[in-house]
Backbone as CSV, one residue per row, in Angstrom:
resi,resn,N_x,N_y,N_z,CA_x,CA_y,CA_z,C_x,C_y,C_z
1,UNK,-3.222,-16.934,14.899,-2.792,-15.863,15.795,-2.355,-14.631,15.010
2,UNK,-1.355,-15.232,14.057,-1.220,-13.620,13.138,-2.377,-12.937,12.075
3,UNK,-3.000,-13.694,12.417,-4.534,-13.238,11.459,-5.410,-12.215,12.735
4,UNK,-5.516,-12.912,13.604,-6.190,-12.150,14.614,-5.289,-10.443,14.735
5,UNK,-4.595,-10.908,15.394,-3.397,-9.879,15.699,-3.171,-8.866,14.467
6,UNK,-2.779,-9.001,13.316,-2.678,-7.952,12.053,-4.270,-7.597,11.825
7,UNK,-5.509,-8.329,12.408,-6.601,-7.709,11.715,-6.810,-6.719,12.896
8,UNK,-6.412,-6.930,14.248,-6.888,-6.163,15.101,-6.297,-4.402,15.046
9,UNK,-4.811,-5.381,14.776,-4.154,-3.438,14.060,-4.517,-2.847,13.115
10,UNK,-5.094,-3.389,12.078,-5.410,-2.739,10.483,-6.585,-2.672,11.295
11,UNK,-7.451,-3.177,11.702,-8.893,-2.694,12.186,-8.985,-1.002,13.059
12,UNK,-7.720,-1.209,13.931,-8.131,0.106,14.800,-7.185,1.310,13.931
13,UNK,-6.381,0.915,12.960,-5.670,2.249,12.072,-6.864,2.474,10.938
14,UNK,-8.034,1.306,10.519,-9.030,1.904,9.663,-9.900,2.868,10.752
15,UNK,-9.872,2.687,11.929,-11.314,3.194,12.816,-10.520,4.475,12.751
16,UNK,-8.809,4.778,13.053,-8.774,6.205,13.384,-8.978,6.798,12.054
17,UNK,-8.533,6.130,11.207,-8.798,6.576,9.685,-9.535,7.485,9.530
18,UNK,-11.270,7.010,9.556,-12.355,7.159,9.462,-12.621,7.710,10.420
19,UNK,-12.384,8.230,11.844,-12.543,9.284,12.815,-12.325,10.302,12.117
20,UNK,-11.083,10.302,11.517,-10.450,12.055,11.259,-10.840,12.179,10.354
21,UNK,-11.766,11.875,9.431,-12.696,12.503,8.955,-13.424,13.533,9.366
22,UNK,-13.950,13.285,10.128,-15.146,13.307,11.607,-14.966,14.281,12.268
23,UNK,-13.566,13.787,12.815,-13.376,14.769,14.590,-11.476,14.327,14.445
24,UNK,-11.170,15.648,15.007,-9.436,15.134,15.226,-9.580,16.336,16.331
25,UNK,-9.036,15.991,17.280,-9.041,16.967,18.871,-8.852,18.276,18.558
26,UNK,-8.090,18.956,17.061,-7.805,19.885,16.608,-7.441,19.887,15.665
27,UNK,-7.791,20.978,14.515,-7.895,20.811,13.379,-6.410,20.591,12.726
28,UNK,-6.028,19.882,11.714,-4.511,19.152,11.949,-4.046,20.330,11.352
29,UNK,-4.624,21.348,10.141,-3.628,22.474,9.723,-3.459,23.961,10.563
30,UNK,-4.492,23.907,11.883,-4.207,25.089,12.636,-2.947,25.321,13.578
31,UNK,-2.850,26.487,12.852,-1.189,26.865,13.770,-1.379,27.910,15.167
32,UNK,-0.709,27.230,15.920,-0.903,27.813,17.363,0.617,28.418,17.701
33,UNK,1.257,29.236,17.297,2.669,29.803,17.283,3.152,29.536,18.727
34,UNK,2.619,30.168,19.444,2.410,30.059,20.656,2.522,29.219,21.790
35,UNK,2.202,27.827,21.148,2.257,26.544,21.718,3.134,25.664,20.738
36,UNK,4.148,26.295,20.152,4.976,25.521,19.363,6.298,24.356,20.111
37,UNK,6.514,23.355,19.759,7.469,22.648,20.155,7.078,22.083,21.860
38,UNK,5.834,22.087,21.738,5.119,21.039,23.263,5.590,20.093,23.790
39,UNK,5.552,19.672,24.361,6.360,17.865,24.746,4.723,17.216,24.762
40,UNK,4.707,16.171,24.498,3.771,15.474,25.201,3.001,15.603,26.273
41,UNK,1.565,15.788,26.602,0.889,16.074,27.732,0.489,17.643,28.368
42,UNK,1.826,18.367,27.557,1.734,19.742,28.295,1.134,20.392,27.487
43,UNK,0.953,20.241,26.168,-0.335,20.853,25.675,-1.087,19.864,24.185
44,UNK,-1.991,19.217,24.937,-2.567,18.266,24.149,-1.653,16.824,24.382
45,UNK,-2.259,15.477,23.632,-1.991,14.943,23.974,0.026,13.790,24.022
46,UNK,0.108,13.891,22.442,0.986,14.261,21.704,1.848,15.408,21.860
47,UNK,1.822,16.737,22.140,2.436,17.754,22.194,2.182,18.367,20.701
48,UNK,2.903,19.189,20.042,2.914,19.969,19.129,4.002,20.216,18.316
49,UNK,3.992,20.475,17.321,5.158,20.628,16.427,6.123,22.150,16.380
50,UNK,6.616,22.223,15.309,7.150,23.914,15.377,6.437,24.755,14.728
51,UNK,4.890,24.558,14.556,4.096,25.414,14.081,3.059,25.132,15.356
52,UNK,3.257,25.043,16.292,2.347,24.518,16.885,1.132,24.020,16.733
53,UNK,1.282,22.917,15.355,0.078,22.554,15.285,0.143,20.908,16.050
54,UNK,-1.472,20.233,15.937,-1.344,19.840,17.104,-1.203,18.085,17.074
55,UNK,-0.119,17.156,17.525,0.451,15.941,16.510,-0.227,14.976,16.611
56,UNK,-1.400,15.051,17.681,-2.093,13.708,17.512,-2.990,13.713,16.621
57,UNK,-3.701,15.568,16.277,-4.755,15.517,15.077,-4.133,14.890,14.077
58,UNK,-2.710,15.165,13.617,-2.230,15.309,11.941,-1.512,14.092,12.090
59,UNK,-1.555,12.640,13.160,-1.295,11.505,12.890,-2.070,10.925,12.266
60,UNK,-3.603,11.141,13.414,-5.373,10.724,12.784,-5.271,11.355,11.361
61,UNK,-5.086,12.301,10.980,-5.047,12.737,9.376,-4.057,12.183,8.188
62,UNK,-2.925,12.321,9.417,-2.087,11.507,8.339,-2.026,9.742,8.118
63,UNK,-3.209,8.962,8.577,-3.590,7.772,8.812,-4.361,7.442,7.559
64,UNK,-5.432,8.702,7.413,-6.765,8.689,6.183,-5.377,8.732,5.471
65,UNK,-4.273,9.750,5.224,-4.188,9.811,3.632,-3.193,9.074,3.092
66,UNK,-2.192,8.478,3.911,-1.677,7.187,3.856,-2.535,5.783,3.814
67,UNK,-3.387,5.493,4.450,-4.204,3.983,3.743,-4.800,4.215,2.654
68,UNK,-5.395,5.607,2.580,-6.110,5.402,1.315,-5.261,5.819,-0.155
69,UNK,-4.080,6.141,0.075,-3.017,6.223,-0.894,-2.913,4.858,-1.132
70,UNK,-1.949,4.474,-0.204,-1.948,2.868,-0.291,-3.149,2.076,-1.086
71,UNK,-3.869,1.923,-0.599,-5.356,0.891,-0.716,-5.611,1.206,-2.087
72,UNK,-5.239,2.497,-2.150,-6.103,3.098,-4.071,-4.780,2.520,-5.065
73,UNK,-3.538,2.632,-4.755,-2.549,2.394,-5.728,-2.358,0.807,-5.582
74,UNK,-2.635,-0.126,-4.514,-2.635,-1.308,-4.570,-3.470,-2.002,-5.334
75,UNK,-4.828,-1.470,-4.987,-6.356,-2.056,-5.768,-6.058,-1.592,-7.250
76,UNK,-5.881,-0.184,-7.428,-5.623,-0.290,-9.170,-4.498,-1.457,-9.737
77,UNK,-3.131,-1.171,-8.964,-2.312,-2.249,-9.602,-2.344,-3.656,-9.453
78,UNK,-3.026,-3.863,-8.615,-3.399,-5.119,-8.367,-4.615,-5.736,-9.542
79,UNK,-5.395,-5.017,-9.620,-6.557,-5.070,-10.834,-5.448,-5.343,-12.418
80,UNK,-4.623,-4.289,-12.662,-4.735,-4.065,-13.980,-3.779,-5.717,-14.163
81,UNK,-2.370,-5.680,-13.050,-1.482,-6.932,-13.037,-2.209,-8.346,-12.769
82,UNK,-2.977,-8.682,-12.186,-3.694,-9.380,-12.245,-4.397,-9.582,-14.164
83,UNK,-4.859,-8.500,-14.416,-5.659,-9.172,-15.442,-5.120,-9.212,-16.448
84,UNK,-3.296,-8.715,-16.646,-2.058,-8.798,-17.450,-2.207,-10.477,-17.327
85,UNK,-1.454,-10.830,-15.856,-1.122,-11.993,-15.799,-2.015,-13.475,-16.040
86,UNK,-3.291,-13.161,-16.026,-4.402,-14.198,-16.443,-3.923,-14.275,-17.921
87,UNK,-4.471,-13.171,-18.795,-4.172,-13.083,-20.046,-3.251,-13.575,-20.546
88,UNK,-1.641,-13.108,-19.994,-0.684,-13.605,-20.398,-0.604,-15.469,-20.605
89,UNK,-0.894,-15.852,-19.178,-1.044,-17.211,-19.262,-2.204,-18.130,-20.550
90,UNK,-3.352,-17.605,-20.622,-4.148,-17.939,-21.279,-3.551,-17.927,-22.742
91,UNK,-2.566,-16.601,-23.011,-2.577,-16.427,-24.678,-1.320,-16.927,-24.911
92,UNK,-0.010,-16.979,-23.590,1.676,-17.485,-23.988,2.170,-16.868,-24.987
93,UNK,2.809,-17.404,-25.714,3.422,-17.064,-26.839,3.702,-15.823,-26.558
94,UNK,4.476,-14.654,-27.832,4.827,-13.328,-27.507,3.873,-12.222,-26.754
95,UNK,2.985,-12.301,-26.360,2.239,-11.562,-25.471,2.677,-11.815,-24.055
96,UNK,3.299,-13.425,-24.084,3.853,-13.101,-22.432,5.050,-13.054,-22.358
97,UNK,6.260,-12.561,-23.334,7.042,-12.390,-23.666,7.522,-11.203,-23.682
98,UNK,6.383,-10.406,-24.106,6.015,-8.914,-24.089,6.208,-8.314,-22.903
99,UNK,5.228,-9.220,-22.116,4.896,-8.924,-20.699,5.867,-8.617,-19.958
100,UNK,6.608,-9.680,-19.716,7.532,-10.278,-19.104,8.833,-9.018,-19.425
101,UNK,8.959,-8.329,-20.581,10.610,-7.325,-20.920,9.401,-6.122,-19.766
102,UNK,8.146,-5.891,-20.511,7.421,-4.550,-19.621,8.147,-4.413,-18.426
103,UNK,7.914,-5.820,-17.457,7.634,-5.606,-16.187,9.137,-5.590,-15.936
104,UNK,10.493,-6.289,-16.542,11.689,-5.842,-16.277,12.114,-4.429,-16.457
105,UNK,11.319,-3.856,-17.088,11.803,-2.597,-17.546,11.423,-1.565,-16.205
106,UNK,9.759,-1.755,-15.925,9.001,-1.239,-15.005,10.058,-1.668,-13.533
107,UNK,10.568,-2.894,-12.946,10.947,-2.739,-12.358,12.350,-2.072,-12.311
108,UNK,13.219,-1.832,-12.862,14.198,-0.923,-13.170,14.106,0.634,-12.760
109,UNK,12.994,0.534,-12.867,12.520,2.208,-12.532,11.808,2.361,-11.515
110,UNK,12.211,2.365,-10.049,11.650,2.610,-8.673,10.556,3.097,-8.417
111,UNK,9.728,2.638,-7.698,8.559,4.017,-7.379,8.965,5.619,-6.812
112,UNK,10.050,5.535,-6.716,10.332,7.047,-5.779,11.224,7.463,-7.187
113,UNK,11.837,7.006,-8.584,12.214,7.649,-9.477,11.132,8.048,-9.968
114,UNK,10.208,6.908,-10.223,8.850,7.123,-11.214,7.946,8.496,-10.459
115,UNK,7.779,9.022,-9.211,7.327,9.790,-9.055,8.119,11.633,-8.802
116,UNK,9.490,10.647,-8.915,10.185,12.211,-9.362,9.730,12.559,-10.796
117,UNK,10.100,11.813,-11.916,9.660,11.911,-12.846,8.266,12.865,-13.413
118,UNK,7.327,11.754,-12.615,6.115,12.252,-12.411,5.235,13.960,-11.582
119,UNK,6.645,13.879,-10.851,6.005,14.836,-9.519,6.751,16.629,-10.342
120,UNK,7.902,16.400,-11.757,7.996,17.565,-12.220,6.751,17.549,-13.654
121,UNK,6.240,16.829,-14.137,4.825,17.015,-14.769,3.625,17.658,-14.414
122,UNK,3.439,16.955,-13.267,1.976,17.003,-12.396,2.267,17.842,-11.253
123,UNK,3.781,17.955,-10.571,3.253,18.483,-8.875,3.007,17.438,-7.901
124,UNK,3.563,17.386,-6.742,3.138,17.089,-5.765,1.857,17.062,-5.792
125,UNK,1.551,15.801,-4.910,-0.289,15.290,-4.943,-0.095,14.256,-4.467
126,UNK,-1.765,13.712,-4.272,-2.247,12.483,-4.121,-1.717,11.497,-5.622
127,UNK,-2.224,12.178,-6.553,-2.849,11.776,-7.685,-0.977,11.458,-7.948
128,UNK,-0.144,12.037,-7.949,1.327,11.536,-8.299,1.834,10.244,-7.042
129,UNK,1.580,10.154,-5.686,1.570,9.363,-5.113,0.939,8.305,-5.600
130,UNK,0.001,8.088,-5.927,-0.823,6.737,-6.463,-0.915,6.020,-7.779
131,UNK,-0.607,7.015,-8.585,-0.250,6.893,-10.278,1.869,6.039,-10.029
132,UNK,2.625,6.658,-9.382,3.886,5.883,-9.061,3.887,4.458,-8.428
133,UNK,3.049,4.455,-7.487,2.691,3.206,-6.708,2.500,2.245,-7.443
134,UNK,0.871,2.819,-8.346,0.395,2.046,-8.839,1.309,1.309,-9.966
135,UNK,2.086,2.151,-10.872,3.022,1.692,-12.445,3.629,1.082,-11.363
136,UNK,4.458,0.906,-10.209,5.171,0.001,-9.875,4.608,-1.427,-9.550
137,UNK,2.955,-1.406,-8.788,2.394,-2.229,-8.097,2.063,-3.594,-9.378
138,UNK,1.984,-2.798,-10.769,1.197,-3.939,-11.823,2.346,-4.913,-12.441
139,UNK,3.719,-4.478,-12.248,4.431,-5.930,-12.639,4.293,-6.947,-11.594
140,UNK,4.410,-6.202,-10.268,4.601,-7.105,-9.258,3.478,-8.427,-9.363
141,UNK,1.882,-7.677,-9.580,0.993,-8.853,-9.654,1.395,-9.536,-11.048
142,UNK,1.257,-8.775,-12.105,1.377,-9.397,-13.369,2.254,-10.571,-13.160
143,UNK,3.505,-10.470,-12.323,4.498,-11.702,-11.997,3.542,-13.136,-11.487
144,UNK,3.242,-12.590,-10.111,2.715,-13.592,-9.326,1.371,-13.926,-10.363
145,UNK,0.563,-13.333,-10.435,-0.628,-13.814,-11.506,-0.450,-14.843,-12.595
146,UNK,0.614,-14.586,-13.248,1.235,-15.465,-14.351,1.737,-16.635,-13.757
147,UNK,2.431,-16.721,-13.045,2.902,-18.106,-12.327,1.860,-18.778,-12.107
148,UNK,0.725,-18.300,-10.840,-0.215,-19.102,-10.564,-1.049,-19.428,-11.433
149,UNK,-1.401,-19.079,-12.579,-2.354,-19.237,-13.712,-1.572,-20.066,-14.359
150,UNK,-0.286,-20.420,-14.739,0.153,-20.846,-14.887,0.195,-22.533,-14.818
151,UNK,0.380,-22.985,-13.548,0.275,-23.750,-12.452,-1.488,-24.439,-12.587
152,UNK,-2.356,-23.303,-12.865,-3.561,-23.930,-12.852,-4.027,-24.577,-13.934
153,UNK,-3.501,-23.973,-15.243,-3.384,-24.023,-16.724,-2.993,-25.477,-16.309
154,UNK,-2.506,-26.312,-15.870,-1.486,-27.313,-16.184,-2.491,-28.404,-15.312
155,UNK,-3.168,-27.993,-14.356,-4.381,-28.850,-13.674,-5.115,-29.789,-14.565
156,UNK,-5.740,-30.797,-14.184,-6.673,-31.792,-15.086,-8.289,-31.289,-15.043
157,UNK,-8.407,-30.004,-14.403,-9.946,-29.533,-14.480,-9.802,-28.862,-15.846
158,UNK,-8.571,-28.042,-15.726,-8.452,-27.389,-16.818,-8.551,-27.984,-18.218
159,UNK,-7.639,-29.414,-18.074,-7.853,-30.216,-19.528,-9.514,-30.130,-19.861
160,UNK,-9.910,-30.883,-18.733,-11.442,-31.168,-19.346,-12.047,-30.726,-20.004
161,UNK,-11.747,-29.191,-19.121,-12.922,-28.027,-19.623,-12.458,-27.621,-21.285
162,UNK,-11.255,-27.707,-21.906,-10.623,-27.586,-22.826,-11.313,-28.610,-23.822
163,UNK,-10.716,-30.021,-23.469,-11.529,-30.738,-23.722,-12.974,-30.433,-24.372
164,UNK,-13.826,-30.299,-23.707,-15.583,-30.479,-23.783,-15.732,-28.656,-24.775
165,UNK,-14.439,-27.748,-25.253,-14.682,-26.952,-26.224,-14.759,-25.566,-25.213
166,UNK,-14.336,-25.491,-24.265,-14.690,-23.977,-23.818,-13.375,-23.182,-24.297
167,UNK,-13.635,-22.125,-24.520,-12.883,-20.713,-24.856,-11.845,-21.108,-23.777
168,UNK,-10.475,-20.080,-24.226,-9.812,-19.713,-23.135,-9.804,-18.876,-22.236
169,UNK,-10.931,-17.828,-22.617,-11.293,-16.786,-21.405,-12.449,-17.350,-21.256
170,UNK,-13.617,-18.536,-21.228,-13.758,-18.701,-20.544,-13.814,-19.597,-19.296
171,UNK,-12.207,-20.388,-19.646,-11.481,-21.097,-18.806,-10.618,-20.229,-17.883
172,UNK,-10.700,-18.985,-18.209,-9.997,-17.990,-17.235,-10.838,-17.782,-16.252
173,UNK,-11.764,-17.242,-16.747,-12.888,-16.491,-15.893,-13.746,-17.693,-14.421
174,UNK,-13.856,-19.079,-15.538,-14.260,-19.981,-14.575,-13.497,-20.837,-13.346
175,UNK,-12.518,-21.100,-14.507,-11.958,-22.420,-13.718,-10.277,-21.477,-12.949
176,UNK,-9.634,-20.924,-13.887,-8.314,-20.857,-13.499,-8.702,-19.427,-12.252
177,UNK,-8.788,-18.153,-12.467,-9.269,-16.943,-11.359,-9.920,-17.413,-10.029
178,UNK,-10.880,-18.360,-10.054,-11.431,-18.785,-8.975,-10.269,-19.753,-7.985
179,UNK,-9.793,-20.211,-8.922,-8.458,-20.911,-7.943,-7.049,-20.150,-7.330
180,UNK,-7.168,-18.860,-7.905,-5.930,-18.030,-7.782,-6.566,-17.316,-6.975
181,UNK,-7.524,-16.571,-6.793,-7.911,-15.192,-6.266,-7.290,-15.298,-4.872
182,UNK,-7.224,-16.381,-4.183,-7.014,-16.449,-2.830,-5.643,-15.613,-2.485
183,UNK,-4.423,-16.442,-3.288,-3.155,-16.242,-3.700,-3.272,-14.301,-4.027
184,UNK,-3.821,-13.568,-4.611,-4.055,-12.559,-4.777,-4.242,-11.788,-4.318
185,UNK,-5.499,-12.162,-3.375,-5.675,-11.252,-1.648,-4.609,-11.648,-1.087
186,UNK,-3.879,-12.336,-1.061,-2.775,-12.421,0.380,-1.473,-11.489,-0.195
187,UNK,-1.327,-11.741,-1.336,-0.155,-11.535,-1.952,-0.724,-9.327,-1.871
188,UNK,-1.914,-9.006,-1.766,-2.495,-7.793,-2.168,-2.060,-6.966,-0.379
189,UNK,-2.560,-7.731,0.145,-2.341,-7.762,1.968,-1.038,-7.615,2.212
190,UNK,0.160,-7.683,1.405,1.754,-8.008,2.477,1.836,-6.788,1.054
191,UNK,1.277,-6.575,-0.028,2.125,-5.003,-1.003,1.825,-4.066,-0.400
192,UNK,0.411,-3.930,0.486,-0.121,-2.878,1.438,0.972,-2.305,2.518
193,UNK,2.242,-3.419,2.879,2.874,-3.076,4.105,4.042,-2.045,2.740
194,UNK,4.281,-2.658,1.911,5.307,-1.577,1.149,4.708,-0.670,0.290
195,UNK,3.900,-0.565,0.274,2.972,0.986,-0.501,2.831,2.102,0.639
196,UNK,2.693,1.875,1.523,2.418,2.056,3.043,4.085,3.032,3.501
197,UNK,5.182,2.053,2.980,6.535,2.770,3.172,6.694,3.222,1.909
198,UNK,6.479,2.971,0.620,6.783,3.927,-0.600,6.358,5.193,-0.234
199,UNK,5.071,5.163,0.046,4.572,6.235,-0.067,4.572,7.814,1.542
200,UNK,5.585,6.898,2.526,5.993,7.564,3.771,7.571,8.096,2.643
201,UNK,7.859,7.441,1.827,9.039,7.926,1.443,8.968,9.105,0.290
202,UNK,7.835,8.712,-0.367,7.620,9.848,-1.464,6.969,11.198,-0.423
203,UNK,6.481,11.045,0.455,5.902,12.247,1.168,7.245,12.507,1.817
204,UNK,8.359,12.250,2.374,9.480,12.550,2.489,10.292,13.225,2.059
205,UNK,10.434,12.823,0.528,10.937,13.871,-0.262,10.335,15.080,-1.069
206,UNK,8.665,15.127,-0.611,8.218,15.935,-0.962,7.069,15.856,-2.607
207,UNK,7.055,14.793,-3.074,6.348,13.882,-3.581,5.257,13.772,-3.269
208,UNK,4.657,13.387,-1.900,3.489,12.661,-1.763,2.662,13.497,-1.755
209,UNK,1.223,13.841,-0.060,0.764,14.850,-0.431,1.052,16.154,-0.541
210,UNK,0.378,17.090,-0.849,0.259,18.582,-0.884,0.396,19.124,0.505
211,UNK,1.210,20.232,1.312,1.130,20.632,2.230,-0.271,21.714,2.057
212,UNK,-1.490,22.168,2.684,-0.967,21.658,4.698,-1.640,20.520,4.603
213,UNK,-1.889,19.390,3.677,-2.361,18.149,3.911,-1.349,17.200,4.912
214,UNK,-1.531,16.489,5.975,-0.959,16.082,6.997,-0.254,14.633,6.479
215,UNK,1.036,14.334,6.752,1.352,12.985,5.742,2.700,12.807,6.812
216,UNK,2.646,11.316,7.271,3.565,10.349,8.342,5.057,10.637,7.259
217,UNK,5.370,10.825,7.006,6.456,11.204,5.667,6.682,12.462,5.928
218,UNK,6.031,13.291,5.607,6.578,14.538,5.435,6.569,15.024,7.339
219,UNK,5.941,14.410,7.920,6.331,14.763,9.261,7.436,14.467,9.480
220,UNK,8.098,13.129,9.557,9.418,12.889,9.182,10.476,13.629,8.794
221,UNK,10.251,14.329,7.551,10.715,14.971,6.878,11.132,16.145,8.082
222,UNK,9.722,16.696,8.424,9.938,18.194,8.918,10.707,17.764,10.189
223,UNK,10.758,16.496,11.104,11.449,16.648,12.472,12.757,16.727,12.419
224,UNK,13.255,16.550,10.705,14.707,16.617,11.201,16.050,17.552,11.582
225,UNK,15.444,18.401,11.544,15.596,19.751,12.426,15.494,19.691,13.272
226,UNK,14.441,18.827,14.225,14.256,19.147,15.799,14.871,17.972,16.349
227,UNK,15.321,17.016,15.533,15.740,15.862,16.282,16.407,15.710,17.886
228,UNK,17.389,16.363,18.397,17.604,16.822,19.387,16.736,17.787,20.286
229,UNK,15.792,18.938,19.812,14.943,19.765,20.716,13.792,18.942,20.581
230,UNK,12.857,17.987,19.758,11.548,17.518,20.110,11.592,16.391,19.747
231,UNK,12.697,15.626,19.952,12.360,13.723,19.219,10.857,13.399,19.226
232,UNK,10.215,13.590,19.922,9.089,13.150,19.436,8.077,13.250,17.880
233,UNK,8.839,14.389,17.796,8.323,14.719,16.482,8.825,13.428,15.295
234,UNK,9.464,12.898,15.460,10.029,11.947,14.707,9.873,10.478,15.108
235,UNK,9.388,10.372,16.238,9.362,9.075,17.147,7.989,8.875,16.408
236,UNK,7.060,9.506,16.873,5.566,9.069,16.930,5.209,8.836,15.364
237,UNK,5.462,9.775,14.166,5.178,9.190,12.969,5.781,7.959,12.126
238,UNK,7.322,7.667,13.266,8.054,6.537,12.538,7.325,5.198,13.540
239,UNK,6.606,5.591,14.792,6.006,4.411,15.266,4.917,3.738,14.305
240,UNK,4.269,4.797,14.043,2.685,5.039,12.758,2.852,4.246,12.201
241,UNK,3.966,4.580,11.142,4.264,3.979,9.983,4.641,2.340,10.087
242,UNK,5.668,1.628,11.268,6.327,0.875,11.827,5.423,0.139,12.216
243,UNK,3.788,0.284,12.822,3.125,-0.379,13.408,2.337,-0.786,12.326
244,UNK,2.178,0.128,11.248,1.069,-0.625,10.026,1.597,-1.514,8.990
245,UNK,2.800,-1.329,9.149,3.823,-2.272,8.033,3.538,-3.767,8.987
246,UNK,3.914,-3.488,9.902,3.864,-4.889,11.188,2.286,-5.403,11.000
247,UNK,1.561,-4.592,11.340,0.246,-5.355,11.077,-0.605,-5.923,10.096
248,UNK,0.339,-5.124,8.987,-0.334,-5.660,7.309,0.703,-6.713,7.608
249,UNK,2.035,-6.680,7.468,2.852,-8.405,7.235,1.917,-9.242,8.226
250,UNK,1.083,-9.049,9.391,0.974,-9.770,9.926,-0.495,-10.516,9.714
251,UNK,-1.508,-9.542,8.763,-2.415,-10.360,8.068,-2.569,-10.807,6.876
252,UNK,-1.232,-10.654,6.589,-0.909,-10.835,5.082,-0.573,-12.735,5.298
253,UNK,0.245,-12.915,6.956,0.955,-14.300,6.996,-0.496,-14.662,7.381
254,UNK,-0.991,-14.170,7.865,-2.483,-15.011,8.617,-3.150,-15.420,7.285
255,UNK,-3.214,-14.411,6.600,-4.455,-14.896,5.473,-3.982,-16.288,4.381
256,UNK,-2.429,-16.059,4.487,-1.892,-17.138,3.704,-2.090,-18.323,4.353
257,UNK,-1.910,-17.805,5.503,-1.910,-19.619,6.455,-3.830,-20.151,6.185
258,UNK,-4.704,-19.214,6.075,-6.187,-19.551,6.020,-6.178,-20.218,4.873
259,UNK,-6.148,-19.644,3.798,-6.265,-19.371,2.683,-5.518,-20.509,1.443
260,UNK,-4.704,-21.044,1.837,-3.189,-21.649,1.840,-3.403,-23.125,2.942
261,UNK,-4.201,-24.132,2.337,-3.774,-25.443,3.323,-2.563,-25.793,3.659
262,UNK,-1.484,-25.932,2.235,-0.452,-26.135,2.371,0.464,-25.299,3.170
263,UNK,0.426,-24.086,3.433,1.346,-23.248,4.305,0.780,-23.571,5.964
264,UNK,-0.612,-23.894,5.992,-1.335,-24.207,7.350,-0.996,-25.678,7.749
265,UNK,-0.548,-26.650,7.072,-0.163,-27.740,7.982,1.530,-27.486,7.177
266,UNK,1.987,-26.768,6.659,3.557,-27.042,6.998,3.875,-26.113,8.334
């Protein structure tokens, strides 16, 4: 049920995704002075902001550049921590020792410090949104990667293959990765729901994207001024955000329960 249910929400936030590419009822950076501070219904569907631009386009916009922030800083850190944590397991000794101070250190340093840091180098961007994500996203796998490789390392397929003379990468590549990957997608599926809020928070403080690029964060940001004259302005991007966190945890538990015998009959 939570597999169905989280794929059906991540399914229709990829379709608007990929609409506003396309088509958004109005273009999300045109300002209509004129029609500023709308309510709902009375002009367009959503209403309008204090530029009167128009809030259901620059949700559909701010949908593309939030998943694909997300999706790009997950998949890189997920790639590089992942292939930390194989390694580590395969080689032990001070290389995962190494590892192991990195990723204490890395976690010490927040994604929303790491892109202050970052964001007086580079500027506000995509490219500082996803570069923060990402340095945060690769201990997280490197952790989980190492455990489960770990765990597999210690299996009796693994002796064998040891046994009969194979390499250790290519006891990685064969025997131990093919048994983890599962563990990887699920574990990749539930970082999506907090890359998803890192990155509503770095567009918050002005971090994420570039204005007039449209971002569930920095809308945030801008309603809090109107909180009393247009709540909506603040309602509808904290629903956005609120509904994709809910639907990634919720195919994140589905995929574990598939994926995961043991979590499916406990």
């Amino acid at each position: 049920m939570n597999l169905i249910s989280g794929a059906v929400i991540i399914g229709l936030l990829v379709g608007v995704a990929l609409l506003s590419l396309v088509w958004t009822p109005l273009p999300p950076a045109k300002m209509q002075i004129i029609h500023k501070l709308q309510p709902p219904f009375a002009f367009g569907l959503l209403g309008t902001d204090q530029f009167g631009r128009d809030v259901l386009s620059m949700l559909m916009a701010g949908c593309w550049n939030s998943l694909s922030i997300a999706i790009t800083a997950v998949a890189i850190g997920g790639t590089l921590g992942s292939i930390s944590g194989i390694s580590a397991a395969a080689i032990r000794g001070p290389f995962e020792a190494l590892l192991m101070r990195i990723c204490d250190v890395i976690f010490a340093l927040p994604p929303i410090l790491s892109a202050m840091v970052l964001g007086a180098f580079l500027g506000p961007g995509r490219f500082t949104a996803i570069t923060a994500i990402a340095v945060f996203m690769i201990p997280v796998f490197a952790r989980v990667t190492l455990a489960t490789s770990l765990q597999a390392w210690s299996r009796d397929y693994v002796t064998a293959a040891r046994a009969i003379g194979n390499t250790r990468l290519t006891i990685s590549l064969r025997h131990v990765l093919p048994n983890i990957v599962s563990q990887i997608i699920v574990h990749g599926a539930i970082q999506l729901g907090l890359a998803i809020l890192t990155e509503a928070g770095l567009s918050f403080l002005g971090l994420g994207m570039a204005p007039p690029a449209p971002s569930w964060g920095r809308m945030l940001a801008d309603a809090q001024t109107y909180l009393a004259l247009a709540p909506w302005l603040a309602v509808l991007p904290g629903l956005a955000i609120a509904l994709t966190v809910f639907g990634l945890n919720m195919l994140g538990d589905g995929l574990r329960d598939l994926l995961d015998p043991r979590e499916a009959s406990r």
